[in-house]
C-alpha positions as MATLAB code, in Angstrom:
seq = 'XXXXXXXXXXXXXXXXXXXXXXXXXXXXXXXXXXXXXXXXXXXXXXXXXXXXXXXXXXXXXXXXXXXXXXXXXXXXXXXXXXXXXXXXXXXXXXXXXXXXXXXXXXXXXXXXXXXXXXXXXXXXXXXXXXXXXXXXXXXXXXXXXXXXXXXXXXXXXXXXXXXXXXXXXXXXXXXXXXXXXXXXXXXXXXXXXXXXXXXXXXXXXXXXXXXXXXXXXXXXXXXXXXXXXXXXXXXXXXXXXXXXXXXXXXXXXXXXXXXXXXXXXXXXXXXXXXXXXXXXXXXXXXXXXXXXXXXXXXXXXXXXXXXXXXXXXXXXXXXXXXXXXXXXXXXXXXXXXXXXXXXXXXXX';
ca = [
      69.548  -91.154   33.941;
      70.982  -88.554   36.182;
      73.400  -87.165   33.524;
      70.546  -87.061   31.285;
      68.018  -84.965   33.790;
      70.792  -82.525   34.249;
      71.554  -81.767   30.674;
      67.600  -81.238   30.790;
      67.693  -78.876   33.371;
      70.871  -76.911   32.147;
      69.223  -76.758   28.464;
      65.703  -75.476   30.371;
      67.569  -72.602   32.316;
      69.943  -71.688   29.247;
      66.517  -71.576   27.424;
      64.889  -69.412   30.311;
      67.530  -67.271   30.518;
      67.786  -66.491   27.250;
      64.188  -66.047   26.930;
      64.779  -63.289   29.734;
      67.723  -61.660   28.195;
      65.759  -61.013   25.280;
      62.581  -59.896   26.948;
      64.424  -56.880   27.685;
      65.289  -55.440   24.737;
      61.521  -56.061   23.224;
      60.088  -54.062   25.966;
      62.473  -51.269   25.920;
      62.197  -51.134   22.133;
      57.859  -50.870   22.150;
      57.977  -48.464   25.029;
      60.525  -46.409   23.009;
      57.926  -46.915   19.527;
      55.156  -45.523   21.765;
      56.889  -42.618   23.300;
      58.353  -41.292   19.929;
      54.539  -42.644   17.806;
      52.511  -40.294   20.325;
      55.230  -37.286   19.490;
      54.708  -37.359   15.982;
      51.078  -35.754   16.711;
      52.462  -32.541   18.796;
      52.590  -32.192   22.256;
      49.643  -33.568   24.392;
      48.521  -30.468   25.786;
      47.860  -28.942   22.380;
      46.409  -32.238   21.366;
      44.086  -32.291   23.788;
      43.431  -28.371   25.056;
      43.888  -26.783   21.590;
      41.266  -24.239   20.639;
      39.534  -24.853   24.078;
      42.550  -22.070   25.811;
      44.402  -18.979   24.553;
      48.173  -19.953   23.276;
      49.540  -18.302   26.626;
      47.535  -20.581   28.308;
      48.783  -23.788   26.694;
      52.353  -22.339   27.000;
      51.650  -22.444   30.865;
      50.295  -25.634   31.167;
      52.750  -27.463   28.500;
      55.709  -25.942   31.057;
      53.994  -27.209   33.811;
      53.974  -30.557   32.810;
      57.517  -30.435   30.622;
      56.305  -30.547   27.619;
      58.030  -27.697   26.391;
      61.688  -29.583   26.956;
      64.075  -31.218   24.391;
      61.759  -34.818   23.353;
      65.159  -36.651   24.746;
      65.174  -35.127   28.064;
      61.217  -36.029   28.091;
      61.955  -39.468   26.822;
      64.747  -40.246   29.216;
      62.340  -38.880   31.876;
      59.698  -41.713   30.855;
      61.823  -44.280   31.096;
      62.726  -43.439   34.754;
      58.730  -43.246   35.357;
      58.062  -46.200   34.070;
      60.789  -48.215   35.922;
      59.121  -46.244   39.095;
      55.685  -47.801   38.034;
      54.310  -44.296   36.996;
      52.587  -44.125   33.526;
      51.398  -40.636   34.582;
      47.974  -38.835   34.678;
      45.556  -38.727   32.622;
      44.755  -34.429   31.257;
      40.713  -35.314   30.838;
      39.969  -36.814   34.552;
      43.429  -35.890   36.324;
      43.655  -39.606   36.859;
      46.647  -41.498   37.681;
      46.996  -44.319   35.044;
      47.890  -46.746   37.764;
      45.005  -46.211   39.352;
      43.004  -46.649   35.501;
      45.230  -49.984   35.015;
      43.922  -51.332   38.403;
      40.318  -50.274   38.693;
      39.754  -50.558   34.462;
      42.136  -53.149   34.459;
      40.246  -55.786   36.549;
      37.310  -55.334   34.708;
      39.095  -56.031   31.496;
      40.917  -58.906   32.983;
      37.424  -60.743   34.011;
      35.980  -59.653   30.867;
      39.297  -62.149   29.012;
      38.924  -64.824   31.778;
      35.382  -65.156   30.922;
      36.464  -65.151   27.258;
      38.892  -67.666   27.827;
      36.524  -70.002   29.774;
      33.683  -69.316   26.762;
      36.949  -70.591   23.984;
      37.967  -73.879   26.012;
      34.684  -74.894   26.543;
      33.579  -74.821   23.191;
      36.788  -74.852   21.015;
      37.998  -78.032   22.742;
      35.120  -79.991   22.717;
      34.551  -79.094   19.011;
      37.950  -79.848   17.937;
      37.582  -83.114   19.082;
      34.797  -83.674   17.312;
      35.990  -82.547   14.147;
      38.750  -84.464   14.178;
      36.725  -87.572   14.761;
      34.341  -87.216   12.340;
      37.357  -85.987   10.025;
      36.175  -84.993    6.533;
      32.758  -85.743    7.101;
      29.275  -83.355    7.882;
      29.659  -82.930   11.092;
      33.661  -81.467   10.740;
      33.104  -79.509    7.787;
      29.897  -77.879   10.092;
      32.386  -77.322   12.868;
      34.887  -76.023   10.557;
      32.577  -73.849    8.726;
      31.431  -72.432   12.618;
      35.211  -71.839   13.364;
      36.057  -69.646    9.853;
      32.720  -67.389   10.639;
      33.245  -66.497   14.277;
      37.139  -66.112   13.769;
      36.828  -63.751   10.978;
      33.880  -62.153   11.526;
      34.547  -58.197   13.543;
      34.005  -58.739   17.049;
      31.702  -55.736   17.198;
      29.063  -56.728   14.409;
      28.654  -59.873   16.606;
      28.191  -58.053   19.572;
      25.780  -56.110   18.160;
      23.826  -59.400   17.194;
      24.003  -60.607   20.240;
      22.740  -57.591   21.751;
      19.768  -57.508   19.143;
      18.641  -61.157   20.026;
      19.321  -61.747   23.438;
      18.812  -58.606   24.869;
      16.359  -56.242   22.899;
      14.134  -59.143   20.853;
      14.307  -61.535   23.830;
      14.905  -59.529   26.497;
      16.726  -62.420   28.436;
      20.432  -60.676   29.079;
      21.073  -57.582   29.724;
      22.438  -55.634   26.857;
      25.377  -53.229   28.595;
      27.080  -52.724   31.544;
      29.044  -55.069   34.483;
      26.530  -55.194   36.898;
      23.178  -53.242   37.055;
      22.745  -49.753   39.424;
      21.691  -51.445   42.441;
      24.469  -53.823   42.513;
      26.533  -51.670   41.852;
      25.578  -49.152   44.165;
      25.915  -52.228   46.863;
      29.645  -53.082   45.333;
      31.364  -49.377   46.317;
      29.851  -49.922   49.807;
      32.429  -52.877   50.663;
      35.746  -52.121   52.714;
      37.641  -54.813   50.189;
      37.441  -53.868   46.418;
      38.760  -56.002   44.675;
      37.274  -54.164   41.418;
      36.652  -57.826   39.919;
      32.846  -57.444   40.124;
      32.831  -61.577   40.568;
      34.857  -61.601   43.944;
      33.180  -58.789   45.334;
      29.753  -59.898   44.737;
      30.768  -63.231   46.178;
      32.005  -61.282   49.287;
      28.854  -59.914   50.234;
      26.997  -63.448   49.900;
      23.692  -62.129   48.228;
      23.115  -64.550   45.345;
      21.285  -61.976   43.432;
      23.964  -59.843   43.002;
      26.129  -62.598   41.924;
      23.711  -63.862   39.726;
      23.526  -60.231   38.377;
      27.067  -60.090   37.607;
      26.996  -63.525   35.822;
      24.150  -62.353   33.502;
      25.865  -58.476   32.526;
      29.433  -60.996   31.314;
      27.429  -63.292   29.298;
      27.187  -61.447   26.202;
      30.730  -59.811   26.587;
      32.687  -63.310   27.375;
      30.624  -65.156   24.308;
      31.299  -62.275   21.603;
      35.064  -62.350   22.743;
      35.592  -65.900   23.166;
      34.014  -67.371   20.258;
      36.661  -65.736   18.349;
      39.543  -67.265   20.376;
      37.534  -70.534   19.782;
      37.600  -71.046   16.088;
      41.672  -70.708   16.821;
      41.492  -73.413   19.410;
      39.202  -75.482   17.528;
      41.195  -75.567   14.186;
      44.406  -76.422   16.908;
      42.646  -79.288   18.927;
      41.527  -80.532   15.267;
      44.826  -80.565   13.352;
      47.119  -81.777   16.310;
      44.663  -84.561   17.200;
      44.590  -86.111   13.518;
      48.523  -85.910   13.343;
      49.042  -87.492   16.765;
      46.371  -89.787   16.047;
      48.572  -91.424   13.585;
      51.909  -91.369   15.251;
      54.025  -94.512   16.216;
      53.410  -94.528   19.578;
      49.648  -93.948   19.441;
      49.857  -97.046   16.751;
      51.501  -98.758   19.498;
      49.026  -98.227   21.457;
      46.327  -99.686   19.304;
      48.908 -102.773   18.520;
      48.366 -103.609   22.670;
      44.873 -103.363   22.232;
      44.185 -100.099   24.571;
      40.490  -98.996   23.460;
      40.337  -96.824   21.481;
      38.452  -93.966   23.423;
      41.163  -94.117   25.663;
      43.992  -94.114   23.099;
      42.435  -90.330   21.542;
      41.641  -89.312   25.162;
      45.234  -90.053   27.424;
      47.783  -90.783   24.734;
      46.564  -88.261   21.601;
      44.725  -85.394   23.080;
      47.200  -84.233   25.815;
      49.845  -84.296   23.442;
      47.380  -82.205   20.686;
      46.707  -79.279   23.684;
      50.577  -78.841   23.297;
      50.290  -76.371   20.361;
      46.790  -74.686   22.298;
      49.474  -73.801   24.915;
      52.270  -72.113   22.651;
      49.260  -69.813   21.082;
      48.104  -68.973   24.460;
      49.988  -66.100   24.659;
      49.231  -64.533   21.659;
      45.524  -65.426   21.921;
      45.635  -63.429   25.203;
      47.196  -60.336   23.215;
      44.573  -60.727   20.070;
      41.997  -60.694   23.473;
      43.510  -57.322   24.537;
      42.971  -55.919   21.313;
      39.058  -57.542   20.708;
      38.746  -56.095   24.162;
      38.865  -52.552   23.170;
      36.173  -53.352   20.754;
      33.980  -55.935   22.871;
      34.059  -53.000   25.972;
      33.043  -50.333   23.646;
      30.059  -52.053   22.595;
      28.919  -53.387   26.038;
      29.774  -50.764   27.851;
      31.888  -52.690   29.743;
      33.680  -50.217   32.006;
      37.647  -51.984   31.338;
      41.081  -50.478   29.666;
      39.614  -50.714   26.597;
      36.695  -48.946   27.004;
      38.717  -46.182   29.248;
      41.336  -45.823   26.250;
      38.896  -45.656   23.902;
      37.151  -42.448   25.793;
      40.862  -41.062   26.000;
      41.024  -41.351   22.523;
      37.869  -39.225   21.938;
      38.946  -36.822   24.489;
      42.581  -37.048   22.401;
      43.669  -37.280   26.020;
      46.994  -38.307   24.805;
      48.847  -38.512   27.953;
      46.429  -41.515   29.007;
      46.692  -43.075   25.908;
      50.485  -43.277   25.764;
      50.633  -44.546   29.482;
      47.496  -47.222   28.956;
      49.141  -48.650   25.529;
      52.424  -48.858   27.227;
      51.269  -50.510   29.842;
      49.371  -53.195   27.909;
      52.631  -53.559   25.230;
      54.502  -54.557   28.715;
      51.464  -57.092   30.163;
      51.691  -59.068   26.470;
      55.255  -59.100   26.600;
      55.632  -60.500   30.294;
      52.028  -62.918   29.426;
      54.407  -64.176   26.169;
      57.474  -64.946   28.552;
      55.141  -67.106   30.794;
      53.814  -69.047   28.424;
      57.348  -69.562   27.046;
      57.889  -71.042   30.615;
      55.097  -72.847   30.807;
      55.523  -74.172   27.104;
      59.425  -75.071   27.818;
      57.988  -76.660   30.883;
      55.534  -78.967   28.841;
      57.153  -79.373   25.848;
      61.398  -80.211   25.933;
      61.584  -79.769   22.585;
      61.410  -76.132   22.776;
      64.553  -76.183   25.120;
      67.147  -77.372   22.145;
];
């Protein structure tokens, strides 16, 4: 038994490490893609000055900021910023993109946790479902649900959420994190965390909390109804194979009810698969951020890129999509943890 837990362990660090080893070369090779992909568009002072200052003007301000150097001295330049932390500064607001990644970024990271909580709560309940009433009205209704939300744009159902609940009903609000008067009381606190959750919490007036819950409402359901037609097509497969393996069989043959034969012995093993896609359901989140922001208004990365982009504030845009390529990449190795952690069999 000993021998046995120490091949286990050696096989889950070999795994680990090699995991690591490779995570290197991924990020080097999309920060390298993004540095060269925003160069194929000029420099980013022209890009985003041009026609707004005379050429000896943009000649001034492209030295100034190095632009006028060889691309590999700029590019080998990057790559010492970024191991520094510094993305640089945005040429629209003369923002650092740090500061964008943690004031932006913690509204887009509440915005996917909110998401997330939206996609378990109804993807795993459905799933279940489906696969219990396998074949039959209720699963093909649950399926049916699942196809729609998944491939339906996340903006168009935004924007009928924002129709019904907000401007026909008037019971949400329809944009926004938090209305002026919270928000007003927010910047007042000593402690920002810039997750407008926590900080309403820290000043212990249920109406602003209660504020802040009603702004995500539309934002986390548009976003995480997509994720939830993935999880619910998951939970549904993976609980009708385990259903019928030996040991659930087994199971039955000792005459464990049945209830608790789906609920201890087949579901936990089913979530298995939920775990493995978590990472790149939290990267397709990133991505129906952008969109989800835009239409709420909702004041995170995406909604900041997505002004750079109109500003063709190129700068910001090459340090924000940098940045997220590197948060998906070190999210993926987690869950590659936490799935080698659950699951041996990913270990050999």
């Amino acid at each position: 038994m000993a021998k046995k837990q120490r091949t286990s362990r050696v096989a889950l660090l070999r795994y680990l490490g090699l995991r690591l080893v490779l995570l290197i070369p991924t990020v080097w090779i999309l920060v390298t893609v993004v540095f060269f992909f925003m160069r194929v568009i000029g420099d980013p002072i022209t890009a985003a000055q041009g026609g707004r200052l005379s050429p000896e003007q943009l000649e001034e301000r492209k030295e100034a900021a190095g632009f006028n150097r060889p691309v590999w001295v700029q590019y080998i330049e990057y790559l010492g910023n970024i191991l520094r932390g510094d993305f640089g500064v945005s040429i629209k607001d003369q923002r650092p993109i740090t500061n964008v990644l943690v004031v932006n970024g913690a509204a887009t990271v509440e915005l996917v946790f909110w998401a997330l909580l939206v996609a378990f709560l109804v993807g795993i309940p459905l799933g279940r479902l489906a696969a219990r009433y396998h074949d039959r009205l209720p699963d093909v209704s649950i399926r049916t649900f699942a196809v729609l939300f998944y491939a339906a744009p996340v903006f168009f159902v935004g924007l009928l959420l924002k129709l019904l609940f907000a401007a026909k009903l008037n019971w949400l609000p329809s944009s926004g994190r938090a209305s002026s008067e919270t928000e007003i009381a927010l910047g007042k606190l000593s402690h920002r965390t810039h997750f407008y959750i926590v900080d309403a919490l820290q000043t212990g007036n249920s109406e602003y909390i209660i504020d802040v819950l009603r702004h995500a409402v539309l934002p986390a359901i548009t976003l995480g109804l997509l994720t939830a037609g993935v999880f619910i097509r998951l939970i549904r497969i993976n609980l009708l194979e385990t259903v019928r393996a030996d040991y659930v069989t087994a199971a039955r043959a000792r005459g464990v009810p049945e209830r608790k034969v789906v609920s201890k012995h087949a579901f936990r093993n089913a979530l298995i698969p939920v775990v493995t896609v978590m990472g790149m359901q939290i990267a397709l989140m990133l991505g129906g951020a952008i969109l989800t922001e835009t239409t709420f208004e909702w004041s995170g990365i995406g909604y900041q890129l997505s002004q750079y982009l109109v500003a063709r504030d190129f700068v910001a845009v090459q340090g924000i999509v940098t940045a997220i390529a590197l948060i998906i990449a070190l999210a993926s190795f987690v869950i590659d943890v936490i799935n080698a952690l659950v699951d041996p069999r990913v270990r050999y």
